[in-house]
N, C-alpha and C positions, 0 to 999 in steps of 0.2 A: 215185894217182888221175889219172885222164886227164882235158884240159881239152876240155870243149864246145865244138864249133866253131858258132858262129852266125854267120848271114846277115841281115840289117838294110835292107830295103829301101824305099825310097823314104825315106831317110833324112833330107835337108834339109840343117838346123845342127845336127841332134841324131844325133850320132853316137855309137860307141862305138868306143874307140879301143883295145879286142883284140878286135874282130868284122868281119867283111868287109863293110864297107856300099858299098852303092851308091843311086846317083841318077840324075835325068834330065842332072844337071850338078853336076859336081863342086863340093863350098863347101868345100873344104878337101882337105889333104894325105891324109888316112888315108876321101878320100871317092870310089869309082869313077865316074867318067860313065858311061853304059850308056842303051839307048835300052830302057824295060823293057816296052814295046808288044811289041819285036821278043822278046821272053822273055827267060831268066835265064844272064845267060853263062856258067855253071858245068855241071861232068859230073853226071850222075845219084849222088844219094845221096850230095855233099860234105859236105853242111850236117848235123848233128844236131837243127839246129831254124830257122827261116826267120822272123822278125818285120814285120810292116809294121802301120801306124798312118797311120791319116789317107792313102793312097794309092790304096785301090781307089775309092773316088768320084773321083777323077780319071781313071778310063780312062772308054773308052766301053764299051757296054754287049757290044759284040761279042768286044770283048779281054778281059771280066776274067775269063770262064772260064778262056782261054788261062793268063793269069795266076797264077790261083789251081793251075792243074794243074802249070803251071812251079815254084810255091813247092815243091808237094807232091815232083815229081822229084827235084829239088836236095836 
């Protein structure tokens, strides 16, 4: 059985610590900084699945298409 690779974004303090999370700033060791206005720093079609909670009401309204199209690539 192959493991799922998941992407965790706009993570916080609420990480998972076998998934590739990122943030606006890193709260911890297993957490990437990343600026996620500027999109998703990963190639096309890494992730098998992309998560975020509580982070698209903090873009503006002009990036979170940009955003959401980024989860979808990755």
């Amino acid at each position: 059985m192959s493991k799922v690779n998941y992407l965790y974004l706009g993570c916080g303090f609420t990480f998972h610590k076998d998934w590739t999370n990122v943030d606006f700033v890193s709260t911890g060791e297993n957490v990437q900084a990343y600026n996620l206005l500027a999109g998703v720093p990963f190639q096309n079609n890494q992730f098998d699945a992309v998560y975020h909670s509580h982070v698209l009401e903090h873009f503006p309204k002009d990036k979170a298409v940009l955003f959401i199209k980024e989860c979808y690539r990755v």
